[in-house]
C-alpha positions as CSV (number, residue, x, y, z in Angstrom):
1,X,42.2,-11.2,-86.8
2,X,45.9,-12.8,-87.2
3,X,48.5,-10.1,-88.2
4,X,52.0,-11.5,-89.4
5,X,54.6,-8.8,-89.8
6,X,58.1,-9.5,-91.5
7,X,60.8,-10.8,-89.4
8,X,63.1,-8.8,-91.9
9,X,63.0,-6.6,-95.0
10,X,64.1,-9.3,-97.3
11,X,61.4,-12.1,-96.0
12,X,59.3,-13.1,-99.5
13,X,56.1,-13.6,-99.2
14,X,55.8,-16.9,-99.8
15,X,57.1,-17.7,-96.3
16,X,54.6,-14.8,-94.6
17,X,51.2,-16.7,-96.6
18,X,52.8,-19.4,-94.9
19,X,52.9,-18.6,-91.4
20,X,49.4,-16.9,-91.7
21,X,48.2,-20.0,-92.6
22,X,49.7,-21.5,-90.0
23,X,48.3,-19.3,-87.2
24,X,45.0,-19.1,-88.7
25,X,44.8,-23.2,-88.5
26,X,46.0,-22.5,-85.4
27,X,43.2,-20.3,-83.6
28,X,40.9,-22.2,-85.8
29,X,39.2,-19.0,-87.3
30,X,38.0,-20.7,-90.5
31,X,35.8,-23.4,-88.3
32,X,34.7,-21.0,-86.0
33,X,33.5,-18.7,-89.4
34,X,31.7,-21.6,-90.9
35,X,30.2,-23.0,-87.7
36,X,28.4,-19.0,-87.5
37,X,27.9,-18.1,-90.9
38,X,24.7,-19.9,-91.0
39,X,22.1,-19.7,-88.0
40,X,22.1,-23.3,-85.6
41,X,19.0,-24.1,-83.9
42,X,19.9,-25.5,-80.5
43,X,18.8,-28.9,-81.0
44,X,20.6,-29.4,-83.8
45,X,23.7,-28.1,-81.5
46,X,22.8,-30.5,-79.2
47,X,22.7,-33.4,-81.6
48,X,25.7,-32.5,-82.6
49,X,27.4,-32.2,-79.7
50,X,25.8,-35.9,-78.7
51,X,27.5,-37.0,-82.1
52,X,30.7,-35.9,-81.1
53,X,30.8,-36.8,-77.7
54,X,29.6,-40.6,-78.6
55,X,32.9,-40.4,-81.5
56,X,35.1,-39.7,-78.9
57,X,34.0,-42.7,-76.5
58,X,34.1,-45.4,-79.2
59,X,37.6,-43.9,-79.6
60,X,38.7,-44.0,-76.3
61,X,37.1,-47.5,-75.7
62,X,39.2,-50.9,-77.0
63,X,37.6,-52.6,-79.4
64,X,35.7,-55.8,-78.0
65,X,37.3,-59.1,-79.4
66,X,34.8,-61.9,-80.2
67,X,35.9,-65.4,-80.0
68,X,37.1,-67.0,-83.2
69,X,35.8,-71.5,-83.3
C-alpha cells in the first residue's frame, strides 16, 4: 500500500491527495486491482497478451507507403 506522510505540519491536504495519486499511478496499483478483481482464464490471458504484443509491432514498424499514379 502507498503511504505519504507530511513533509511539514503546515502541508494541506490538497497537495498530499496529490502526491498519493501520483505514486499510486506510479506503481500502477489501480491496474493491477482491476486486472485481479475478476478471475482470467489463461487463454483469454494469452489472447490478450497476443493483442498487445501485435499493438506494439504495428507501432514499432513504419508505415508502408503505396505508390500514388
Amino acid at each position: 500500500m502507498a503511504k505519504v506522510k507530511q513533509k511539514h505540519a503546515n502541508e494541506h491536504f490538497d497537495s498530499l491527495l496529490r502526491r498519493f495519486k501520483k505514486l499510486v499511478d506510479k506503481d500502477n496499483i489501480l491496474k493491477v486491482h482491476r486486472q485481479k478483481e475478476f478471475y482470467e482464464k489463461p487463454c483469454q490471458k494469452r489472447n490478450r497478451a497476443k493483442a498487445a504484443a501485435m499493438k506494439r509491432a504495428q507501432k514499432s514498424t513504419p508505415p508502408i507507403q503505396t505508390r500514388q499514379y
